[in-house]
RODO-2510 file (C-alpha; in nm, 4 decimals, decimal comma):
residues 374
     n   res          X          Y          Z
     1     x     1,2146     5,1104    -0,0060
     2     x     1,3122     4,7712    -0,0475
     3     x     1,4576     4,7005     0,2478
     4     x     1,1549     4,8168     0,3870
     5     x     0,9051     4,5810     0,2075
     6     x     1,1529     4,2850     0,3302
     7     x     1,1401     4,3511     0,6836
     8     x     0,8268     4,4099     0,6621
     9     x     0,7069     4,0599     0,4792
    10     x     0,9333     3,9275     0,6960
    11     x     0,7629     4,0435     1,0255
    12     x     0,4382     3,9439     0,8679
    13     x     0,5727     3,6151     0,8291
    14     x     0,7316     3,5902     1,1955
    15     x     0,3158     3,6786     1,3531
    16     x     0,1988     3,4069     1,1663
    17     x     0,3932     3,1721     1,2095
    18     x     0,3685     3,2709     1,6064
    19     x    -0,0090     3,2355     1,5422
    20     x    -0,0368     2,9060     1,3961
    21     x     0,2111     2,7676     1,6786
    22     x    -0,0212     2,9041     1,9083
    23     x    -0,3355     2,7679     1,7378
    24     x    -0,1266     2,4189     1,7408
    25     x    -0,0284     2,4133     2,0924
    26     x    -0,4202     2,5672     2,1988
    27     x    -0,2712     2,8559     2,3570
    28     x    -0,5858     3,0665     2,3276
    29     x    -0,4607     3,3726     2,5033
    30     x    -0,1927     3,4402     2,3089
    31     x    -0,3847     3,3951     2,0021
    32     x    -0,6658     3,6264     2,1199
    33     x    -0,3971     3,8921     2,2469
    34     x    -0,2422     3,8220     1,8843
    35     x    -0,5801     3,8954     1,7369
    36     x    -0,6559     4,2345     1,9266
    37     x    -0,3160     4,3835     1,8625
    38     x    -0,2668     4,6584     1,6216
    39     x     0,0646     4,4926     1,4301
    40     x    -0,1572     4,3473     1,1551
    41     x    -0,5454     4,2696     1,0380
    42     x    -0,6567     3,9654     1,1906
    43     x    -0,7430     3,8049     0,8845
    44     x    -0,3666     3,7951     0,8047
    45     x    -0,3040     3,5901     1,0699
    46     x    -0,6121     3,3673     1,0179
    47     x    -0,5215     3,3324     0,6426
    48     x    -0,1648     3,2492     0,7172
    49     x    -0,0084     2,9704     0,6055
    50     x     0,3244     2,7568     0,6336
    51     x     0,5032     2,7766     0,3531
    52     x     0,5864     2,4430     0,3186
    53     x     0,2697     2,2690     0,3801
    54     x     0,0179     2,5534     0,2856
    55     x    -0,1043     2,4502     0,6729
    56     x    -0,2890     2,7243     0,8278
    57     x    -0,4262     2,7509     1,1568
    58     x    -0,7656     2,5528     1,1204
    59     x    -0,5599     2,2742     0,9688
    60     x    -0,3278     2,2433     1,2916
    61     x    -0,5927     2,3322     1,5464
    62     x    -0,8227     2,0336     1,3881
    63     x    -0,5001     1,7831     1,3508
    64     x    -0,3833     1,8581     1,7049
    65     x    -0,7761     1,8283     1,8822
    66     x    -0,7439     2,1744     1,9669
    67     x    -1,1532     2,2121     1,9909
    68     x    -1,1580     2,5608     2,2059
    69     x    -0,8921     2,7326     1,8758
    70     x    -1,1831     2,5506     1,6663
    71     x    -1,4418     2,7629     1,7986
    72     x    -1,2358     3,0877     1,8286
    73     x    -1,1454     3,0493     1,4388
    74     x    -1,4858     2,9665     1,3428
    75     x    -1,6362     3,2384     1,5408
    76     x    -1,3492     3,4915     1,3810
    77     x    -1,4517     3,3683     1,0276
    78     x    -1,2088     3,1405     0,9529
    79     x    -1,2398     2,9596     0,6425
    80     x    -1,3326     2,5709     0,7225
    81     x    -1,3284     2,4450     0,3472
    82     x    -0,9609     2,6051     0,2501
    83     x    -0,6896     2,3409     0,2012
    84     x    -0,3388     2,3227     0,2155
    85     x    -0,0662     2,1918    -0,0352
    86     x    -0,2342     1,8281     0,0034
    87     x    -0,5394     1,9126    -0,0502
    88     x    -0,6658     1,9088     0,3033
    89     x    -0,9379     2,0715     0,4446
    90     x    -0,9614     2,0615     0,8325
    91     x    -1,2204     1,8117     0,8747
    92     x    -0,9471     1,5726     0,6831
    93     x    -0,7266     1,6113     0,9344
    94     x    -0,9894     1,5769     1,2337
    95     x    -1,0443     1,2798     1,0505
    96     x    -0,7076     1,0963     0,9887
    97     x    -0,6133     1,2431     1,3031
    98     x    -0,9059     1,0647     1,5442
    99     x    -1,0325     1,3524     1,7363
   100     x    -1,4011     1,3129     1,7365
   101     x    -1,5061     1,6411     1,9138
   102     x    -1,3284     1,8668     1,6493
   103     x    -1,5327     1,6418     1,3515
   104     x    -1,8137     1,7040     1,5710
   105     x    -1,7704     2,0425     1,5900
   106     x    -1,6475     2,1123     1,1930
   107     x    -1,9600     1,9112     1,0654
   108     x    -2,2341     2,0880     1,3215
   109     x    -2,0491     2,4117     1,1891
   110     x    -2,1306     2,3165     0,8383
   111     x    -1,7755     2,1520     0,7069
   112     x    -1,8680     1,9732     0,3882
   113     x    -1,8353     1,5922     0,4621
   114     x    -1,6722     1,4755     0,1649
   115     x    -1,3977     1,7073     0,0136
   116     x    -1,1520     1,5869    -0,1595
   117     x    -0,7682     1,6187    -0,1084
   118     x    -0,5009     1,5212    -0,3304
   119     x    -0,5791     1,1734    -0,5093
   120     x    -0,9239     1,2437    -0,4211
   121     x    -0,9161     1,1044    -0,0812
   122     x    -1,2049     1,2010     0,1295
   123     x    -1,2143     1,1995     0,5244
   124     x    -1,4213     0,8891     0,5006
   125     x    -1,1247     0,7419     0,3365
   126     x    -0,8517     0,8481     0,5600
   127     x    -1,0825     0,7606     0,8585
   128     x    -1,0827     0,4051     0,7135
   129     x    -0,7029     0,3842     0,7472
   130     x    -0,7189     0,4235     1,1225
   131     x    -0,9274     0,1918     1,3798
   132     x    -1,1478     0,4570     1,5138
   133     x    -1,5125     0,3119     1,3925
   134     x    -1,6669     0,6351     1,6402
   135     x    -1,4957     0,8388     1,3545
   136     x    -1,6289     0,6368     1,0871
   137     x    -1,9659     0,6290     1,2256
   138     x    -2,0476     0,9282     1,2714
   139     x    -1,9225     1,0667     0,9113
   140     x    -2,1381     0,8010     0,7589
   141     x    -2,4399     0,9330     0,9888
   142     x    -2,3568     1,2509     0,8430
   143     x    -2,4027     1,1188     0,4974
   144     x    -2,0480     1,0770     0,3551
   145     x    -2,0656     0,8717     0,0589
   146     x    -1,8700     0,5225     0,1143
   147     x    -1,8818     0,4225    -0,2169
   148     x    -1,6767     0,7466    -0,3627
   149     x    -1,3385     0,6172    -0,5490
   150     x    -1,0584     0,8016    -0,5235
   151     x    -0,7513     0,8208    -0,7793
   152     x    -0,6983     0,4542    -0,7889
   153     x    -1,0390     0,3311    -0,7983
   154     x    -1,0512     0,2484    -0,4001
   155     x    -1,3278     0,3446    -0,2066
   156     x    -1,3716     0,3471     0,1945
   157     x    -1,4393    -0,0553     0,1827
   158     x    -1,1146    -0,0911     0,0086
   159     x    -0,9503     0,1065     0,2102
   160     x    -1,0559    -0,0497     0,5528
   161     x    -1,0098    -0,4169     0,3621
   162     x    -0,5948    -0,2855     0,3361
   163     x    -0,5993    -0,2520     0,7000
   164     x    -0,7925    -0,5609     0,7595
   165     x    -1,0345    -0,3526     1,0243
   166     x    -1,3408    -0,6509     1,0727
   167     x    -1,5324    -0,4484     1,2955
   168     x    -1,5380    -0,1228     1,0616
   169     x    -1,5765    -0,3638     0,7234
   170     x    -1,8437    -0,5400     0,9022
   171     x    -2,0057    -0,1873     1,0141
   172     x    -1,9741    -0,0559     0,6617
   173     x    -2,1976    -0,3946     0,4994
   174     x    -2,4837    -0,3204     0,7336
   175     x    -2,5056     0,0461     0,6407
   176     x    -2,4512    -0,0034     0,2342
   177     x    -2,4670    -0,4633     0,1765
   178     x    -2,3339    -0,4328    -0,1458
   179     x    -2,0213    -0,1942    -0,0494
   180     x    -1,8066    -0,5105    -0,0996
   181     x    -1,8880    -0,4778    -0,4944
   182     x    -1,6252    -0,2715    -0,6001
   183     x    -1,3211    -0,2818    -0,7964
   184     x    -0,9619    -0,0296    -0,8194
   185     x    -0,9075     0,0844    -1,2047
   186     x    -0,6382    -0,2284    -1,1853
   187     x    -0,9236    -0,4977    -1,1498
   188     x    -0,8209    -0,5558    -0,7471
   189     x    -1,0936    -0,6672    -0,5320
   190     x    -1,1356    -0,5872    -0,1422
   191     x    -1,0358    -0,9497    -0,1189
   192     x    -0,7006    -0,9402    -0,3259
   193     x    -0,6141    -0,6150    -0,0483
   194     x    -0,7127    -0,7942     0,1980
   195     x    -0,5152    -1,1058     0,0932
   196     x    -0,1938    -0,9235    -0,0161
   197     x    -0,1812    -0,7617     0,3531
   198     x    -0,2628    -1,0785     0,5583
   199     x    -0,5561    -0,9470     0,7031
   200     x    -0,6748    -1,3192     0,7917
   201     x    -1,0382    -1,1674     0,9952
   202     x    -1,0676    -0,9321     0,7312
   203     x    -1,0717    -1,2216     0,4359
   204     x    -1,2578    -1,4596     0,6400
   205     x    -1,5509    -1,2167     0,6814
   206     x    -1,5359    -1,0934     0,3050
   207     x    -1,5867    -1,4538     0,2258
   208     x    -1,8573    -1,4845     0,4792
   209     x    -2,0296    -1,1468     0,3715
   210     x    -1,9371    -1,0699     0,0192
   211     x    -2,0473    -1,2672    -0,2897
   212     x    -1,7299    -1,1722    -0,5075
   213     x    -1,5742    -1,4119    -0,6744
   214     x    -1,2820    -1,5943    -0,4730
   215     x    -1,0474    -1,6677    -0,7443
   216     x    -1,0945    -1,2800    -0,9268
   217     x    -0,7737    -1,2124    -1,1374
   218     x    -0,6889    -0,8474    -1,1501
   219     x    -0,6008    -0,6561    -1,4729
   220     x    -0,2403    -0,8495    -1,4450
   221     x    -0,4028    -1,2229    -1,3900
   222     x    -0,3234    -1,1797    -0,9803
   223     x    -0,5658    -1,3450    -0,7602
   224     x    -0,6353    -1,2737    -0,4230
   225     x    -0,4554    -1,6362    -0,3631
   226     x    -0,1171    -1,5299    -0,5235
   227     x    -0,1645    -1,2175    -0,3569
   228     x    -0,1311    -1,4118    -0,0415
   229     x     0,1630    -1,6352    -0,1233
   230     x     0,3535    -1,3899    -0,2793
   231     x     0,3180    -1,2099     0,0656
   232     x     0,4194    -1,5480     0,2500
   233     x     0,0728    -1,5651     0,4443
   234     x     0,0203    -1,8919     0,4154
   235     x    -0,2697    -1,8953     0,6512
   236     x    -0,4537    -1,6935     0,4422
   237     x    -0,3757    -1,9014     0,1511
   238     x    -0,4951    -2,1977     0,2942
   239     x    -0,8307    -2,0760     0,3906
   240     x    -0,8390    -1,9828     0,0321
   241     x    -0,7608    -2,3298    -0,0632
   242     x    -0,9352    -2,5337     0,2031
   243     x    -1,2217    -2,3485     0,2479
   244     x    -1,3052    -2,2609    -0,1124
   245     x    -1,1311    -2,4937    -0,3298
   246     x    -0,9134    -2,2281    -0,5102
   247     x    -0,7195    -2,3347    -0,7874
   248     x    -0,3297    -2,3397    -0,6869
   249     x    -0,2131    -2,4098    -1,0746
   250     x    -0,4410    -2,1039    -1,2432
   251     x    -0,1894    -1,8775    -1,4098
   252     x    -0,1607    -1,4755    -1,4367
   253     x    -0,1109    -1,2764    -1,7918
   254     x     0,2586    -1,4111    -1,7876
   255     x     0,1921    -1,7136    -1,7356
   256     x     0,2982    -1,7625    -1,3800
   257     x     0,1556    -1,9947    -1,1165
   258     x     0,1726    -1,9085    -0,7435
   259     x     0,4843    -2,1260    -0,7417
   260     x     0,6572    -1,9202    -0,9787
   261     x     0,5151    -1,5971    -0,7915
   262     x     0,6332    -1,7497    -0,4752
   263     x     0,9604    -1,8189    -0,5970
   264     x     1,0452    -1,4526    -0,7471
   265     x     0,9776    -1,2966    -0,4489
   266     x     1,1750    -1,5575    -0,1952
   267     x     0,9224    -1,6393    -0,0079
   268     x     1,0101    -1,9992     0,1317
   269     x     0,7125    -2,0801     0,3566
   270     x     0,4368    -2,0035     0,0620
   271     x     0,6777    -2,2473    -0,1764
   272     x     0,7094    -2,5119     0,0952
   273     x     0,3438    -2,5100     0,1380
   274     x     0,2468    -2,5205    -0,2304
   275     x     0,4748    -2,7889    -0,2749
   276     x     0,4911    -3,0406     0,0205
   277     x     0,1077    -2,9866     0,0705
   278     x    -0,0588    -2,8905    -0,2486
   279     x     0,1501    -3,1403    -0,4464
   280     x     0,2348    -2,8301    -0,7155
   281     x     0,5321    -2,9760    -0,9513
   282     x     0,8084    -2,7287    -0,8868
   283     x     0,9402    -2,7761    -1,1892
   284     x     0,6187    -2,6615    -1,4487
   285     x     0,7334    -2,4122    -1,6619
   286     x     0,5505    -2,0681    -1,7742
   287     x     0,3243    -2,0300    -2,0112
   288     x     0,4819    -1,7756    -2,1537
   289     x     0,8889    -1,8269    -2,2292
   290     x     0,8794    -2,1612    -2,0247
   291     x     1,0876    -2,0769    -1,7027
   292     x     1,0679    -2,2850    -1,3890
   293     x     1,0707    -2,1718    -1,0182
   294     x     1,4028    -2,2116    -1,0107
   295     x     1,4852    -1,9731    -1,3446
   296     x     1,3209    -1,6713    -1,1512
   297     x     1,4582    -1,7379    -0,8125
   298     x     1,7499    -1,6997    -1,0157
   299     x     1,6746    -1,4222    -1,1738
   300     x     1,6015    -1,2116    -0,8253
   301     x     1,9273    -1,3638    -0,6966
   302     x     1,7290    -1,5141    -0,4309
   303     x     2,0128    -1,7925    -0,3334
   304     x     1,8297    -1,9523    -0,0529
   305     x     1,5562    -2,0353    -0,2429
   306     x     1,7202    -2,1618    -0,5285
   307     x     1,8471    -2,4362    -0,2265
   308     x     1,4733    -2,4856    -0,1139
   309     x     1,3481    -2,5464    -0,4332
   310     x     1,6587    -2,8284    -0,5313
   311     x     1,5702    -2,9453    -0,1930
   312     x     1,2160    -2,9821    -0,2366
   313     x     1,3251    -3,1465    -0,5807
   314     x     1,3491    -2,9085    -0,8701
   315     x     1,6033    -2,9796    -1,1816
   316     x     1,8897    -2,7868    -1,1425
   317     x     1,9287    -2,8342    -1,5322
   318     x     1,5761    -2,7455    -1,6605
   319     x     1,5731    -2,5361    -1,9388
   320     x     1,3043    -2,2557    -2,0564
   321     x     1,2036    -2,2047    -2,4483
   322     x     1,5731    -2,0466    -2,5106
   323     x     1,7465    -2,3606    -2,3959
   324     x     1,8728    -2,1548    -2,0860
   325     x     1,9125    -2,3094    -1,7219
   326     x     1,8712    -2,1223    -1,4002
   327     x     2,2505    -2,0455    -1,4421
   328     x     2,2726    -1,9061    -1,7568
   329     x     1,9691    -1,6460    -1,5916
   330     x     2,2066    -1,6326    -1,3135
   331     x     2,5523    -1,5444    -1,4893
   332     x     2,3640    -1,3417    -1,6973
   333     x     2,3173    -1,0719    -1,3924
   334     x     2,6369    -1,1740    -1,2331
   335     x     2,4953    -1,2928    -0,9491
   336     x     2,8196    -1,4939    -0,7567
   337     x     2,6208    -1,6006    -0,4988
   338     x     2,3871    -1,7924    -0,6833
   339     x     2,6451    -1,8766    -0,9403
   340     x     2,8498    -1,9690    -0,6471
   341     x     2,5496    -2,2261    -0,4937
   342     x     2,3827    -2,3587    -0,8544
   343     x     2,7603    -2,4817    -0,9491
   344     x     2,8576    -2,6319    -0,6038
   345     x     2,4880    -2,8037    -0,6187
   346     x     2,5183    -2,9545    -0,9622
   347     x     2,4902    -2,7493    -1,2537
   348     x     2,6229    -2,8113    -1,6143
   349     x     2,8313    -2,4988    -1,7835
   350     x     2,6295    -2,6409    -2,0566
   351     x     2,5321    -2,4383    -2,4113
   352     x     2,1671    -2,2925    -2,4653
   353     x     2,0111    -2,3143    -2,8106
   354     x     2,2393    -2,0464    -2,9290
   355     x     2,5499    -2,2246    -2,8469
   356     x     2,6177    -1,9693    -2,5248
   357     x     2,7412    -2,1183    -2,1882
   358     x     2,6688    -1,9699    -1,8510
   359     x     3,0380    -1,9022    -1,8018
   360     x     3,0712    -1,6909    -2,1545
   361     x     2,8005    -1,4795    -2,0154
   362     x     3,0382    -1,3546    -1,7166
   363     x     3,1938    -1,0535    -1,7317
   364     x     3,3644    -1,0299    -1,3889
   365     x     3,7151    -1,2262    -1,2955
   366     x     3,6486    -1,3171    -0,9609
   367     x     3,2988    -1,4584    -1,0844
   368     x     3,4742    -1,6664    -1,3916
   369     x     3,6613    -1,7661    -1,1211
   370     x     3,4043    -2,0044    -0,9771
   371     x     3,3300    -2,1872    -1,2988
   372     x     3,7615    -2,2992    -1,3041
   373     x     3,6913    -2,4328    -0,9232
   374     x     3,3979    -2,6254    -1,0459
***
């Protein structure tokens, strides 16, 4: 009897599988002749779904612009509003996927406009990750609501902001002005996305469009100007500075500077620009525990930049609030390389204000090594 009920789930699950690669690949006839046959109830094979993905055949037929499956599921009953393992209902996937004439179709046949998937993304949202502004449109004209968040506090604006889209942010203002007014549950602005990505057109028309303040911090103290540097898009940050005066020395909740931001993430084209042409001292410490540029380049073992920054002038020997130079951070995470090009640039093996040198910090031979050589 067993045996029996295995073969026979597993039959069950060889139609619909057979079913849904038909309804992918809009092979109509062999769905129909699939439909008509006597080996199951046709709602078993319009209820089927992939077991990994909880993707049935609505869901394929919609992400795969399969409009003529569309209408034969629709007109068998199918289900429009049942979702799959993400949360997706078929007009999500028309949506993300571009193909107008199936989100024509699924909203003249009554598909809700604005489910929500997983993170409570609606189609409006995932339409606003694409280019497509037809798809866009005509979901707005069919009353989705722009200014639903999802999980993180984004809503469409912020999305299309991300992907720096001028044409769809500019669409979106002239439907709903004061869409730009919005902020994720971190504090982030559409202008800190937009900044953070390098979306240049996208930034210049927020600050053409949008009233929000240009120097916003975020819940951390990030502004849309660190954002940029950290990022290395420069041309961004100087339309921030240029154009609106932002201030290059204003510090986040640690007490960093876009220097310091810069410098952590080894980005040698923001530092170069803060420093040869905003005049920023690359040596200012913190605010909070006093380390220079060159303490957290050291601390992300970005070597290079440690040699930008003693070329653009820092002090090999600074020291933050402990006493500590960039190569007692250094030693500390046994980092040769920048062991290796702080020592042949200059620096002491000198004590911090607990008496430790970089050199007792080692624990590695072939690192200690370097410190006999210097």
């Amino acid at each position: 009897m067993v045996n029996c009920r295995l073969e026979l789930c597993s039959e069950m699950q060889k139609l619909g599988e057979n079913f849904a690669s038909a309804a992918q690949k809009g092979d109509l006839k062999s769905m129909q002749h699939q439909l008509s046959s006597l080996q199951c109830e046709p709602k078993d094979l319009l209820e089927y779904s992939r077991p990994r993905s909880g993707d049935r055949p609505v869901h394929l037929a919609a992400r795969h612009s399969q409009l003529e499956v569309l209408e034969l599921l629709t007109a068998a009953g199918v289900d429009l509003e049942v979702a799959n393992f993400d949360g997706k209902r078929a007009l999500h996937e028309a949506a993300i996927s571009g193909h107008f004439s199936c989100l024509e179709f699924l909203l003249s046949s009554g598909a809700l406009v604005d489910p929500l998937k997983r993170a409570d993304w609606t189609p409006l949202h995932l339409a606003c990750t694409k280019a497509d502004i037809t798809i866009i449109q005509r979901l707005i004209q069919h009353g989705a609501n722009p200014k639903l968040r999802n999980k993180d506090g984004w809503n469409a604006f912020h999305i299309a902001s991300r992907e720096g889209h001028a044409e769809i942010l500019s669409y979106l203002l002239d439907q709903y002005p004061d869409l730009w007014d919005t902020v994720s549950k971190n504090g982030r602005t559409p202008l800190h996305t937009a900044a953070l990505h390098g979306k240049i057109g996208a930034v210049k028309l927020l600050l053409t469009r949008a009233e929000t303040p240009v120097d916003r911090a975020d819940t951390c103290g990030s502004t849309p100007l660190m954002d940029a540097l950290r990022d290395g898009f420069v041309d961004v940050a100087k339309l921030l500075v240029d154009q609106q005066g932002v201030d290059v020395h204003k510090c986040d909740v640690l007490g960093r500077s876009a220097v310091h931001l810069s410098s952590q993430a080894g980005c040698k084209p923001s530092v170069i620009f803060l420093v040869n042409q905003q005049h920023v001292n690359v040596d200012v410490p913190t605010l909070t525990g006093g380390h220079t540029a060159l303490h957290l380049a050291s601390k992300e073992g970005h070597f290079e930049m440690i040699e930008l920054l003693l070329s653009l002038g820092a002090d090999i020997n600074a020291t933050d609030d402990k006493g500590r130079t960039a190569l007692h951070i250094a030693a500390g995470i046994q980092h040769k390389l920048c062991i290796e090009t702080l020592l042949r640039l200059g620096a002491v093996n000198c004590p911090d204000k607990s008496g430790q040198t970089p050199s007792q910090l080692i624990t590695k031979p072939d690192i200690l090594q370097l410190f006999d050589v210097s």
